[in-house]
C-alpha positions in Angstrom: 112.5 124.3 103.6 112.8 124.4 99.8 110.5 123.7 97.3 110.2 120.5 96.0 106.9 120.3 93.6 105.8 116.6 93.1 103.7 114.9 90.4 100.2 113.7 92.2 98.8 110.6 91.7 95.4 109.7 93.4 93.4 106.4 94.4 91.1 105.3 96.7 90.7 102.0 98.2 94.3 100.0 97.1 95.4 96.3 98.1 98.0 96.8 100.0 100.5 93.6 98.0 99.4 95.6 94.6 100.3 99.0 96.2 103.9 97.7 96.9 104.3 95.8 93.3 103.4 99.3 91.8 105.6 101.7 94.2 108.4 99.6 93.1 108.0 100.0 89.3 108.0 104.2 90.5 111.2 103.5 91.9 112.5 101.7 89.4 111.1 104.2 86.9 112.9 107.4 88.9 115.8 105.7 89.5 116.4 105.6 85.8 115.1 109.2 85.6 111.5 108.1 83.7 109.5 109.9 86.6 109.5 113.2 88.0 109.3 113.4 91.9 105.6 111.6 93.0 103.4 111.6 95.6 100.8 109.0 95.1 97.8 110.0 97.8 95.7 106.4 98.5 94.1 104.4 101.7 94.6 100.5 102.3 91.9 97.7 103.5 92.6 96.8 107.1 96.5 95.5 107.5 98.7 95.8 109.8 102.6 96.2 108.4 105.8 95.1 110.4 109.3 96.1 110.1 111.9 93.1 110.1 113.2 94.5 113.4 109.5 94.3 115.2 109.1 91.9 118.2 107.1 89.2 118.1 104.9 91.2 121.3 103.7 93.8 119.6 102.2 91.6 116.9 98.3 91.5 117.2 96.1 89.1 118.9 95.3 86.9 115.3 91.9 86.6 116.2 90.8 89.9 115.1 91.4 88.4 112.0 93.5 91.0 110.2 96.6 90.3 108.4 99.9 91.2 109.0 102.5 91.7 106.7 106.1 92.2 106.5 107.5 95.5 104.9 110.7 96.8 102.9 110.3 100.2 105.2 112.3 101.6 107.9 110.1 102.0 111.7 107.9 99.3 113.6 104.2 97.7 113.4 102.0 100.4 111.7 97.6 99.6 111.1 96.3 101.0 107.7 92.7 100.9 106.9 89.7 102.5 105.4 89.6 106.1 106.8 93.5 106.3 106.8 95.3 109.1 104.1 98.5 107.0 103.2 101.0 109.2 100.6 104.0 107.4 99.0 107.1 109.0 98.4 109.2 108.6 95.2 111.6 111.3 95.2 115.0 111.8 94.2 117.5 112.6 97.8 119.3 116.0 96.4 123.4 115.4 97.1 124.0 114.7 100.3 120.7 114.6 101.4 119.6 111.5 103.6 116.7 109.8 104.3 116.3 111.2 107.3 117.2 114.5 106.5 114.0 113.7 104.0 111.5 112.2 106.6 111.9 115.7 108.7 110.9 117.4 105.9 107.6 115.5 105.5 106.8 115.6 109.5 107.1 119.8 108.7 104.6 119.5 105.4 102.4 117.3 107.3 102.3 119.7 110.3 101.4 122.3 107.8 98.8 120.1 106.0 97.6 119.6 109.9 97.5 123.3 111.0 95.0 123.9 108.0 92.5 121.5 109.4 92.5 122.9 112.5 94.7 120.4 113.9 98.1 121.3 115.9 100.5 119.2 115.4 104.9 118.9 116.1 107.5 116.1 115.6 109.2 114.8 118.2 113.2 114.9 119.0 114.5 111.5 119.5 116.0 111.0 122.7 119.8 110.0 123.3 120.2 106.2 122.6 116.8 105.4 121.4 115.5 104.3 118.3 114.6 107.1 115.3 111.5 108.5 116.4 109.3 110.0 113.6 105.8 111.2 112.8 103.2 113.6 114.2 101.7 114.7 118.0 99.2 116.3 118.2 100.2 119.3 120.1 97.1 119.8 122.2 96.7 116.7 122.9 99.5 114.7 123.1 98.4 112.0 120.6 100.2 110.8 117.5 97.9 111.3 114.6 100.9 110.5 111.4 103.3 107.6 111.1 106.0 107.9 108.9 108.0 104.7 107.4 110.6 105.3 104.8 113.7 104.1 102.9 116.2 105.2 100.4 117.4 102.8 97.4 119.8 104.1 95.0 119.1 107.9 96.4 115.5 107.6 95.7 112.9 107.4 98.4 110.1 104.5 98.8 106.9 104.1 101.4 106.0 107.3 103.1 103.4 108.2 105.6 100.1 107.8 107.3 97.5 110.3 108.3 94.8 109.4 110.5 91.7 111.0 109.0 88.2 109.6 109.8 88.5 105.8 110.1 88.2 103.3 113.4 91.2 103.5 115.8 90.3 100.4 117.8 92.7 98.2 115.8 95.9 100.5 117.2 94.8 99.3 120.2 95.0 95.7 119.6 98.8 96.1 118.5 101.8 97.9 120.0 102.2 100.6 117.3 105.2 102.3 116.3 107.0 100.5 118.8 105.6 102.8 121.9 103.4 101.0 124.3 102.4 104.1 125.4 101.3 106.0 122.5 97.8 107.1 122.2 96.9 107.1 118.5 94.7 109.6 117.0 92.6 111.1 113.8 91.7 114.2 112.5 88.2 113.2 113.4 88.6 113.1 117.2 90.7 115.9 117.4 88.8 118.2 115.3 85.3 116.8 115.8 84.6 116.9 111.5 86.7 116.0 108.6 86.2 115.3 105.2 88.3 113.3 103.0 88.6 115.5 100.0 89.5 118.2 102.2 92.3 116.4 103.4 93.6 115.3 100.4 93.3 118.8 99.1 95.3 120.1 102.0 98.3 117.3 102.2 98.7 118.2 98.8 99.0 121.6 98.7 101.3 120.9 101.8 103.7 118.7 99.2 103.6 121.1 96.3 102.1 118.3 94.7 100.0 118.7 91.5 98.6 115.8 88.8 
């Protein structure tokens, strides 16, 4: 993997409508070559974000009373809230470079970022004829513990990924996530029995060569 150092940017607690609004002026802004490479480290209140290809059955019972809102990413239903690392991507594809090509090298800097908090983690191979199958297992485990979402306009990169960290996992269950009824979501929390956020946001830094 080569290195690719990115610009860090850093909030907390972001709407998830003004998050998009400013990820787009990033994209506009590298596109035109105003920005370096970003990572921009942040959580969400509760949401839970569809894909334009999600069925209607995997959409959440309303009554829990959590919205749900389309997205511009590639990927399925995905829950973001409070105790949830989400990272956007802005970064220029090198020539003939893909998208996907990209979103293998974040599962491998997230592994990384994983291993360090005493987590181990793998990607998953997609298997013949099925739909693009991306994120992070735990390896132990079993569980997925990172969704990854992500598109490519004009050669630059948009959305990115989520890292379970320390917040409440009931509201995976109320939706099918990722498009697997199966899947057993998971946090660094309940693998590792401790976590701090700081720590993790150190870590999944350091993992994307990202500095402010």
């Amino acid at each position: 993997m080569r290195s690719r150092p990115l610009t860090l940017i850093q909030d907390e607690l972001v709407d998830y409508d003004k998050a998009m609004e400013r990820m787009a002026e990033m994209v506009e802004q590298r596109q035109r070559g105003e920005r370096p490479d970003t990572l921009w480290l942040l959580s969400h209140p509760q949401v839970y974000t569809i894909g334009r290809r999600t069925p209607a059955d995997h959409l959440p019972d309303p009554t829990h009373g959590i919205p749900v809102l389309e997205t511009t990413r590639g990927g399925q239903l995905t829950y973001h809230g409070p105790g949830q690392l989400v990272g956007y991507l802005i970064v220029q594809l090198a020539p003939g470079e893909g998208v996907v090509d990209y979103i293998r090298e974040v599962e491998h800097r997230l592994i990384d970022a994983l291993s360090h908090l005493d987590v181990p983690a793998e990607r998953r191979d997609t298997p013949p004829g099925a739909e693009l199958l991306t994120g992070v297992w735990t390896t132990t485990t079993a569980r997925k513990i990172v969704s990854i979402g992500m598109r490519a306009s004009r050669n630059v990169t948009s959305h990115g990924f989520a890292l379970n960290v320390d917040g409440d996992l009931q509201p995976w269950a109320w939706a099918v996530a990722c498009g697997l009824p199966e899947v057993d979501m998971t946090s660094v929390l309940r693998e590792a029995g401790r976590t701090d956020m700081d720590e993790v946001r150190n870590v999944v830094a350091t993992a994307f060569e990202a500095h402010p």
